[in-house]
Each structure stands twice: as structure tokens, then as C-alpha cells.
C-alpha positions, 0 to 999 in steps of 0.5 A, spaced: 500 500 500 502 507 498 504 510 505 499 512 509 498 519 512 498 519 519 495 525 524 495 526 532 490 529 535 492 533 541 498 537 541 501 536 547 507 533 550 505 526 547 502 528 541 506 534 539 513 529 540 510 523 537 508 528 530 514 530 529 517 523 530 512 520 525 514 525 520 522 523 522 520 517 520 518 519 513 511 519 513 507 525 511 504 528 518 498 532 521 498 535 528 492 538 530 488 542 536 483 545 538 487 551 540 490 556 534 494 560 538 497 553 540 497 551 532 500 559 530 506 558 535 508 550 532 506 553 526 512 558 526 516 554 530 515 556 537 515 549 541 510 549 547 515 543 550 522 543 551 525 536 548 532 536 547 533 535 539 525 536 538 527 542 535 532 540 531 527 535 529 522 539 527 527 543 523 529 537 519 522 534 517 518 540 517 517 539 510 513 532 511 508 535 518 503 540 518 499 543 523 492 546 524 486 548 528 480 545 523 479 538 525 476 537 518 483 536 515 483 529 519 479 526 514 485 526 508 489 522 514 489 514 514 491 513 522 489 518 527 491 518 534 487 520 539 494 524 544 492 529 548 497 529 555 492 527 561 492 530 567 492 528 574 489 532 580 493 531 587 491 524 588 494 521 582 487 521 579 486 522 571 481 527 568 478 524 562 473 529 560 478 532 556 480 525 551 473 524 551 472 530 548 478 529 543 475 522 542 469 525 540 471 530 536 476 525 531 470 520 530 466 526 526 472 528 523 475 521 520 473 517 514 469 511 517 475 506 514 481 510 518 483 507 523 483 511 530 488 509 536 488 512 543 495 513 545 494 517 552 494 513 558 488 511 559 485 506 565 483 499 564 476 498 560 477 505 557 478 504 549 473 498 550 468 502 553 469 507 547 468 503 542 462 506 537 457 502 531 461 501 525 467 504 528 473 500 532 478 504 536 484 501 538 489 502 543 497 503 543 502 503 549 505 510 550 513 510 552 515 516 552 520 520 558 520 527 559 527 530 557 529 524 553 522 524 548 525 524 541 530 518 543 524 515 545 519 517 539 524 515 534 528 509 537 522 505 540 523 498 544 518 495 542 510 497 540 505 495 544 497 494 541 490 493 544 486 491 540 479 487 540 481 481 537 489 480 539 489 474 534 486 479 528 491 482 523 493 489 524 489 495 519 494 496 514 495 503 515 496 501 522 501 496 521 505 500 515 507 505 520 509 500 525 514 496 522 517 502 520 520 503 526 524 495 526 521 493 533 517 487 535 509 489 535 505 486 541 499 484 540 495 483 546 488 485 549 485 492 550 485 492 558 491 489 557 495 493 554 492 499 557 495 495 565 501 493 561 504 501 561 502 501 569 505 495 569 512 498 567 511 504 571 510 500 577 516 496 576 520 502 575 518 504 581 519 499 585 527 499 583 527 506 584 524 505 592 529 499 592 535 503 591 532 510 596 530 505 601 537 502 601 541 508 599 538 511 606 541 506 609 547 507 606 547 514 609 546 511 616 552 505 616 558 508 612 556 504 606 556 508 598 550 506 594 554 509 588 559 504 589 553 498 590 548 500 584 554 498 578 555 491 582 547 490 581 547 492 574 552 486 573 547 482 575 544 479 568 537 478 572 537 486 575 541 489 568 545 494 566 539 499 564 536 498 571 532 505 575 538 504 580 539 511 582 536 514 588 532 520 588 528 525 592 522 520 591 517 520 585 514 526 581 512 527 574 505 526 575 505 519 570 508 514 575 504 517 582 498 515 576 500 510 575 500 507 582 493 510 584 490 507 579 493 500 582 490 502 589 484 503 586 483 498 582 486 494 588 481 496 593 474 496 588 476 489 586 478 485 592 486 484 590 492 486 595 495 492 593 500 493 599 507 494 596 504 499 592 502 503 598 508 501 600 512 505 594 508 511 595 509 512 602 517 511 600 516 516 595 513 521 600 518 520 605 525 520 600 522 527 598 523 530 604 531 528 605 532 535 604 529 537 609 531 533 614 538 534 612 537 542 612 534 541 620 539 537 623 545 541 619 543 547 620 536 550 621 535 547 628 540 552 630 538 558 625 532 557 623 532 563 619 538 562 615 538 563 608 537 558 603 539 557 595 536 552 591 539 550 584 533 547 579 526 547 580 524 543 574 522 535 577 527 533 572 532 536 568 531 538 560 525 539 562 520 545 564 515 541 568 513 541 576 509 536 576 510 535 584 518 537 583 521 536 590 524 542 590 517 546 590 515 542 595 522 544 600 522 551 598 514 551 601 516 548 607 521 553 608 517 559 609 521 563 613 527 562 610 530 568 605 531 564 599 535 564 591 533 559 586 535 559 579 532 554 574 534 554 567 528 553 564 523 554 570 522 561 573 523 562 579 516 565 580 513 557 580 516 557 587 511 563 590 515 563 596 514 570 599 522 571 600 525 568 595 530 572 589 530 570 582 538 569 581 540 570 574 545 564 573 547 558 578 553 562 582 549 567 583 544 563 587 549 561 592 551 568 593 551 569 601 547 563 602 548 559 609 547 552 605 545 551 598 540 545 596 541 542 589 536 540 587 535 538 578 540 535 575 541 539 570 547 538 566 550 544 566 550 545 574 555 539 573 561 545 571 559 548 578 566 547 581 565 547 589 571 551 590 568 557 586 562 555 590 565 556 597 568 563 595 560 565 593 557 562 599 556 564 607 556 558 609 558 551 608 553 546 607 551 543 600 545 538 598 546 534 592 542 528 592 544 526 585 552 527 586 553 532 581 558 536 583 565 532 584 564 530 592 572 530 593 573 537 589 567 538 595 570 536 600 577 538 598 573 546 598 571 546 605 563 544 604 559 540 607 558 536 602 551 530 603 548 526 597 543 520 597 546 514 599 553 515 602 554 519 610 555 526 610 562 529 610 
């Protein structure tokens, strides 16, 4: 068959990244939104999403991807994804009106012979609760991770499909594209491809509470996780890929979904949830490590000392706050006089009511009693520690993800505290 033309409805972060991969991959592509204003700035290349490489990518294969606000262009397309971002309130649960809405609106707008498929994450028995007479709506698992979008949507592990029938061939539209990526396809049941990404995300979680239940244990009897965590990689049953390094819980949004829809489904169902509960309860422990840290080091004595904070953003290489660890130490330091400085996050995000935006990393450390990094960001990796200790008023460093080099730290003086090894 000739190639088909492929659309995405939803110009979000799933929907936009997915597009532009699509059109990466040769095939000619649409975007659509209900939002013109969204559509004008994609149109003229202002990206709502920050991806390292989307923009490049965008460039490079602008000739094969169009973007519009009128969902009638969607009946010239053969595969459509339903793909907008769905958000989450302070439980973990999904809004869903929105993808309903979406749903309803390409349904209306598709030729009856297009094939539609919901690419959001979407409860068990959503798509099948969605199916409409004489139109069938499948279902595809999506894998993308924030900050790392562009390597996900163009090199994907494998793809995997609900569908009404597993053992029924692909539509061919559907299966064209697919096999252009390379990658195994796994055919499966709606509901279970639906659980098959909450399942990957519960199994990454509980790596991620292994390695912070036992980095914290590290920090109290001298041992180092850094040096324990290579030694479980080379463990062929673990592997070299494992979620093994400890961090300040879990954010983001989508795993914190994830795993209240366990428990929910848990609790309506009769099934036993318990170690995901314990997961969560893990997960809000580690994000308060800061400041604990920030109490026995410093603030139990100066409980108004001044506080720097390098990063905001939940993760680095991206401009989301979805329960960033940082926001959430900076709201409990009320008192506290505060710098902060984000590359990509203003430091209004924080409304703190003492808190000064600083211009750049060094300048957030300027006369500050201790100085919390607390984003990864690359470029927070050039800081050196002596250069800091000039800066700053005090002594005490927090860096959870080790991004400074912890003997330049401690060789300037600081009192240096990471996740999973004792404090100097």
C-alpha cells in the first residue's frame, strides 16, 4: 500500500513529540488542536515543550508535518491518534473529560475506514468502553520520558497494541507505520495493554524505592550506594539499564498515576495492593531528605538562615513541576530568605514570599548559609565547589544526585551530603 498519512490529535507533550517523530520517520504528518494560538506558535516554530533535539527535529522534517486548528483536515489522514497529555489532580487521579472530548471530536472528523488509536494513558476498560457502531478504536502503549522524548519517539523498544481481537491482523495503515520503526509489535488485549504501561511504571518504581530505601541506609552505616548500584547492574537478572539511582522520591505526575490507579483498582476489586502503598509512602518520605538534612545541619540552630536552591524543574531538560521536590522544600521553608535559579523554570513557580530570582547558578549561592541542589541539570555539573565556597556564607551543600565532584567538595571546605553515602 502507498504510505499512509498519519495525524495526532492533541498537541501536547505526547502528541506534539510523537508528530514530529512520525514525520522523522518519513511519513507525511498532521498535528492538530483545538487551540490556534497553540497551532500559530508550532506553526512558526515556537515549541510549547522543551525536548532536547525536538527542535532540531522539527527543523529537519518540517517539510513532511503540518499543523492546524480545523479538525476537518483529519479526514485526508489514514491513522489518527487520539494524544492529548492527561492530567492528574493531587491524588494521582486522571481527568478524562478532556480525551473524551478529543475522542469525540476525531470520530466526526475521520473517514469511517481510518483507523483511530488512543495513545494517552488511559485506565483499564477505557478504549473498550469507547468503542462506537461501525467504528473500532484501538489502543497503543505510550513510552515516552520527559527530557529524553525524541530518543524515545524515534528509537522505540518495542510497540505495544490493544486491540479487540489480539489474534486479528493489524489495519494496514496501522501496521505500515509500525514496522517502520524495526521493533517487535505486541499484540495483546485492550485492558491489557492499557495495565501493561502501569505495569512498567510500577516496576520502575519499585527499583527506584529499592535503591532510596537502601541508599538511606547507606547514609546511616558508612556504606556508598554509588559504589553498590554498578555491582547490581552486573547482575544479568537486575541489568545494566536498571532505575538504580536514588532520588528525592517520585514526581512527574505519570508514575504517582500510575500507582493510584493500582490502589484503586486494588481496593474496588478485592486484590492486595500493599507494596504499592508501600512505594508511595517511600516516595513521600525520600522527598523530604532535604529537609531533614537542612534541620539537623543547620536550621535547628538558625532557623532563619538563608537558603539557595539550584533547579526547580522535577527533572532536568525539562520545564515541568509536576510535584518537583524542590517546590515542595522551598514551601516548607517559609521563613527562610531564599535564591533559586532554574534554567528553564522561573523562579516565580516557587511563590515563596522571600525568595530572589538569581540570574545564573553562582549567583544563587551568593551569601547563602547552605545551598540545596536540587535538578540535575547538566550544566550545574561545571559548578566547581571551590568557586562555590568563595560565593557562599556558609558551608553546607545538598546534592542528592552527586553532581558536583564530592572530593573537589570536600577538598573546598563544604559540607558536602548526597543520597546514599554519610555526610562529610
Amino acid at each position: 500500500m502507498t504510505r499512509p498519512r498519519i495525524a495526532y490529535a492533541g498537541m501536547t507533550h505526547l502528541g506534539l513529540c510523537s508528530a514530529i517523530a512520525a514525520a522523522a520517520q518519513g511519513f507525511a504528518t498532521l498535528g492538530v488542536d483545538a487551540d490556534a494560538s497553540l497551532i500559530a506558535r508550532i506553526t512558526a516554530g515556537e515549541l510549547p515543550v522543551r525536548e532536547p533535539g525536538l527542535d532540531d527535529l522539527l527543523r529537519s522534517h518540517r517539510d513532511r508535518i503540518n499543523f492546524s486548528a480545523d479538525a476537518a483536515a483529519l479526514r485526508a489522514c489514514d491513522l489518527v491518534y487520539v494524544a492529548p497529555d492527561v492530567p492528574t489532580d493531587g491524588f494521582g487521579v486522571s481527568d478524562l473529560s478532556g480525551i473524551d472530548t478529543l475522542l469525540d471530536i476525531v470520530l466526526a472528523n475521520t473517514r469511517d475506514d481510518a483507523t483511530i488509536v488512543i495513545l494517552s494513558q488511559v485506565p483499564p476498560g477505557f478504549t473498550r468502553a469507547r468503542q462506537r457502531p461501525g467504528r473500532t478504536i484501538l489502543y497503543q502503549v505510550e513510552t515516552l520520558v520527559f527530557a529524553r522524548a525524541v530518543e524515545r519517539a524515534t528509537k522505540p523498544e518495542r510497540f505495544i497494541l490493544g486491540c479487540l481481537d489480539p489474534d486479528a491482523p493489524l489495519p494496514p495503515a496501522w501496521q505500515t507505520f509500525l514496522e517502520s520503526f524495526g521493533c517487535p509489535l505486541l499484540s495483546m488485549r485492550l485492558e491489557s495493554a492499557e495495565l501493561a504501561k502501569i505495569s512498567i511504571n510500577c516496576a520502575l518504581a519499585a527499583s527506584v524505592t529499592t535503591a532510596n530505601t537502601l541508599a538511606e541506609l547507606c547514609e546511616r552505616v558508612g556504606a556508598d550506594w554509588s559504589e553498590i548500584g554498578p555491582a547490581l547492574k552486573l547482575d544479568a537478572r537486575i541489568g545494566p539499564y536498571a532505575y538504580l539511582a536514588p532520588g528525592l522520591g517520585l514526581a512527574g505526575g505519570n508514575i504517582e498515576r500510575d500507582l493510584a490507579t493500582v490502589m484503586r483498582l486494588s481496593d474496588q476489586h478485592g486484590t492486595d495492593a500493599g507494596m504499592i502503598r508501600a512505594i508511595v509512602a517511600n516516595s513521600i518520605h525520600r522527598k523530604d531528605w532535604a529537609l531533614r538534612e537542612l534541620n539537623e545541619a543547620l536550621l535547628a540552630t538558625s532557623p532563619q538562615a538563608r537558603i539557595g536552591v539550584l533547579g526547580l524543574a522535577y527533572k532536568e531538560n525539562t520545564h515541568s513541576v509536576k510535584n518537583s521536590a524542590a517546590l515542595a522544600l522551598i514551601a516548607q521553608l517559609a521563613v527562610c530568605p531564599m535564591r533559586a535559579f532554574d534554567p528553564a523554570v522561573p523562579a516565580s513557580a516557587a511563590r515563596h514570599p522571600n525568595l530572589t530570582a538569581a540570574s545564573n547558578a553562582l549567583e544563587a549561592a551568593r551569601d547563602v548559609d547552605a545551598l540545596a541542589i536540587m535538578t540535575p541539570w547538566p550544566e550545574f555539573r561545571d559548578l566547581a565547589p571551590a568557586d562555590l565556597a568563595l560565593l557562599m556564607r556558609g558551608r553546607l551543600v545538598l546534592d542528592p544526585y552527586r553532581v558536583l565532584d564530592a572530593t573537589a567538595a570536600r577538598a573546598a571546605g563544604l559540607d558536602y551530603r548526597t543520597l546514599g553515602a554519610r555526610a562529610s
